[in-house]
C-alpha positions in Angstrom: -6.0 -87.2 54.8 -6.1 -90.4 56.6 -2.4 -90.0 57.9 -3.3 -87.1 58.8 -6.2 -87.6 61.3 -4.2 -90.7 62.5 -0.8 -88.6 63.2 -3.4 -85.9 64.9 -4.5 -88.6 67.5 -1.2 -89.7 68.5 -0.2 -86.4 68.5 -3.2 -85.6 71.0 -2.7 -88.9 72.9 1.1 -88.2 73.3 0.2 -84.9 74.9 -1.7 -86.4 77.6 1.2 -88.8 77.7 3.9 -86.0 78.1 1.5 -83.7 80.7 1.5 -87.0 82.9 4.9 -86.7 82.7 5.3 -83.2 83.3 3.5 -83.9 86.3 5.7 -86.8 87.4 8.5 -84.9 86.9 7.0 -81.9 89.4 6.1 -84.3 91.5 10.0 -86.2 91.7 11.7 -82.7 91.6 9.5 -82.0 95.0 10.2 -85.4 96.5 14.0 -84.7 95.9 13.6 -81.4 97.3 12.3 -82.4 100.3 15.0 -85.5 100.8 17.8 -82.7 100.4 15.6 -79.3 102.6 15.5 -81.9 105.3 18.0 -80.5 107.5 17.4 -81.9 110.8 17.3 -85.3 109.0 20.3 -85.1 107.4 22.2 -83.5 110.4 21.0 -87.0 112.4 21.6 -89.3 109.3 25.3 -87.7 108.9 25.7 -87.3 112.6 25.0 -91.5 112.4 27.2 -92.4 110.3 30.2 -90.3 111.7 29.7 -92.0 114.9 30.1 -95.0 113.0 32.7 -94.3 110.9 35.0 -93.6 114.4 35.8 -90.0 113.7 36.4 -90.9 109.6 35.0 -87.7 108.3 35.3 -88.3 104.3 34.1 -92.1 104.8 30.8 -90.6 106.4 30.0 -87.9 104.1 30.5 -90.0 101.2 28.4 -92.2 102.8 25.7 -89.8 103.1 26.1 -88.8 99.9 25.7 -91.8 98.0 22.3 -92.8 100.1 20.9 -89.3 98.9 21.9 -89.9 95.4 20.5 -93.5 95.7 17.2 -92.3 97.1 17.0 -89.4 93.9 17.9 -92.5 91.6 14.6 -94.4 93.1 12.7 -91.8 93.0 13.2 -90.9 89.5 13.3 -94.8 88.8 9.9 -94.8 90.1 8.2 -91.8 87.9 9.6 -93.8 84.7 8.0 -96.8 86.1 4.8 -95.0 87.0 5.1 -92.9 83.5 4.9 -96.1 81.7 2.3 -98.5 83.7 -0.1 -94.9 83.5 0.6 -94.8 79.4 -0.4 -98.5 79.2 -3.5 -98.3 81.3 -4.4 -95.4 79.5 -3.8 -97.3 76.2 -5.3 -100.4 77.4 -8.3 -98.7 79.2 -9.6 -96.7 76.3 -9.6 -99.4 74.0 -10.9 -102.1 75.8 -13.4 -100.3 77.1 -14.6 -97.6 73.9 -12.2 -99.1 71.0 -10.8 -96.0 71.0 -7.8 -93.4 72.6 -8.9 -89.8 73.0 -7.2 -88.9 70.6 -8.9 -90.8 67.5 -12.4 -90.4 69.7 -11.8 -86.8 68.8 -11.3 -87.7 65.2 -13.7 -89.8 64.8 -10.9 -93.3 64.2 -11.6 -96.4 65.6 -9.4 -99.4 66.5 -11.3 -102.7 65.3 -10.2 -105.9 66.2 -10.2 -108.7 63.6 -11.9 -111.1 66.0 -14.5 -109.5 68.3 -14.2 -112.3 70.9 -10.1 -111.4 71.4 -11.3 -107.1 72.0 -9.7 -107.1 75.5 -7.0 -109.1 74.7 -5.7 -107.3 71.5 -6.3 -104.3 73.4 -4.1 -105.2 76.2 -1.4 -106.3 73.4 -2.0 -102.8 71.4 -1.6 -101.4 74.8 1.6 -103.1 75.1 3.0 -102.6 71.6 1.9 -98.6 72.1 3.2 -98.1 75.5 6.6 -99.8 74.2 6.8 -97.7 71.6 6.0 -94.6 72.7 7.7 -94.6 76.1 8.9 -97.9 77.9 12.2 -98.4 75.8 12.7 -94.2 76.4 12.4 -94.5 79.9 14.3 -98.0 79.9 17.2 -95.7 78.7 17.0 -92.7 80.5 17.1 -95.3 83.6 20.2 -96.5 83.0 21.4 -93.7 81.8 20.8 -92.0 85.7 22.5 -95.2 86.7 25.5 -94.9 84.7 25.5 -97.3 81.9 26.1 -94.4 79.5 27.3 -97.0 76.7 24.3 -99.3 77.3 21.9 -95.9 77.7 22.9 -95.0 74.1 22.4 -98.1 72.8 18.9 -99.1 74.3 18.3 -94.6 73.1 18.7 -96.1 69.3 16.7 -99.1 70.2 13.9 -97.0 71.4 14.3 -94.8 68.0 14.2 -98.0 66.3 10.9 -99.6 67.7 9.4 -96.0 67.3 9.8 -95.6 64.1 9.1 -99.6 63.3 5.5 -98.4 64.8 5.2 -95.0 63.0 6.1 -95.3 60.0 4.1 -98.2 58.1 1.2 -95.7 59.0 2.5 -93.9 55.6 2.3 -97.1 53.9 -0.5 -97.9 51.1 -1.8 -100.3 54.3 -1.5 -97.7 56.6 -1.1 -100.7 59.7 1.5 -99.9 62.5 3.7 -102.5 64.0 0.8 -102.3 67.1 -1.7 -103.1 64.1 -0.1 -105.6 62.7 0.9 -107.5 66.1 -2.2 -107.3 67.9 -4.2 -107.5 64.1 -6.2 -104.7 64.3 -7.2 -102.2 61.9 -7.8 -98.3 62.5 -10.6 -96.3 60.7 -13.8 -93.9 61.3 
């Protein structure tokens, strides 16, 4: 039953994960909404750059459409990068300062470092490994898969698989240590 309270709390600290990102994701679809509802903005940005295109029609609207597309590609840029700097401080938060996620608070796991004096320290590296894990390499992908290295997208995608499972899965071993265990030598119990 041990696997099972552990895959529980990630399950429960993955949620919290995923409703930050929900709200990110609200948050960038309204930010994009307003860039594009901004009418009298982009009648004076496209009225700009006609003027200085001398008259060239296509050269200005393409133009204005590549800074609106660049400016959706920031913004969704920026709720990956927020997405995964929240996920570690989250991470690195709760077990520097209780030894403990929500998730295995609420059953009743702990995260034990093998040398007390290194807590903060192998929490910020757990943090790391976690946040890696979980979401940086995902968001890595879907980066540049908005913009346009489909190829390279797919390949960091099975990277991210990779690392995921690297971190899940010796949780089912006899040892029951993740690759966040083993790297920042902790152990997890009640």
């Amino acid at each position: 039953m041990p696997k099972l309270r552990r895959a529980t709390a990630w399950f429960i600290d993955f949620a919290l994960v995923a409703a930050v990102a929900s709200a990110l994701a609200v948050l960038t679809f309204h930010r994009v909404s307003a860039l594009v509802a901004d009418v009298p903005g982009l009648a004076t940005r496209g009225g700009w750059d006609l003027l200085a295109s001398r008259g060239d029609v296509v050269s200005a609207s393409e133009r204005l459409g590549l800074s609106l597309w660049d400016e959706t590609v920031l913004y969704v840029e920026e709720a990956f990068g927020l997405l995964v700097l929240i996920t570690f401080a989250y991470q690195w938060a709760c077990l520097a300062l209780t030894g403990r996620t929500v998730g295995k608070g609420l059953l009743g796991l702990k995260v034990t470092p093998a040398a007390a004096d290194r807590a903060r320290r192998t929490a910020a590296l757990r943090a790391a490994v976690t946040t890696a894990a979980d979401v940086a390499v995902y968001a890595l992908a879907c980066v540049l898969l908005v913009e346009g290295e489909f190829v390279l997208s797919v390949l960091v995608w099975a990277v991210a698989v990779a690392v995921f499972l690297l971190n899940a899965l010796p949780v089912l071993l006899p040892g029951r240590r993740s690759l966040a265990d083993r790297l920042a030598r902790t152990t997890v119990a009640p």
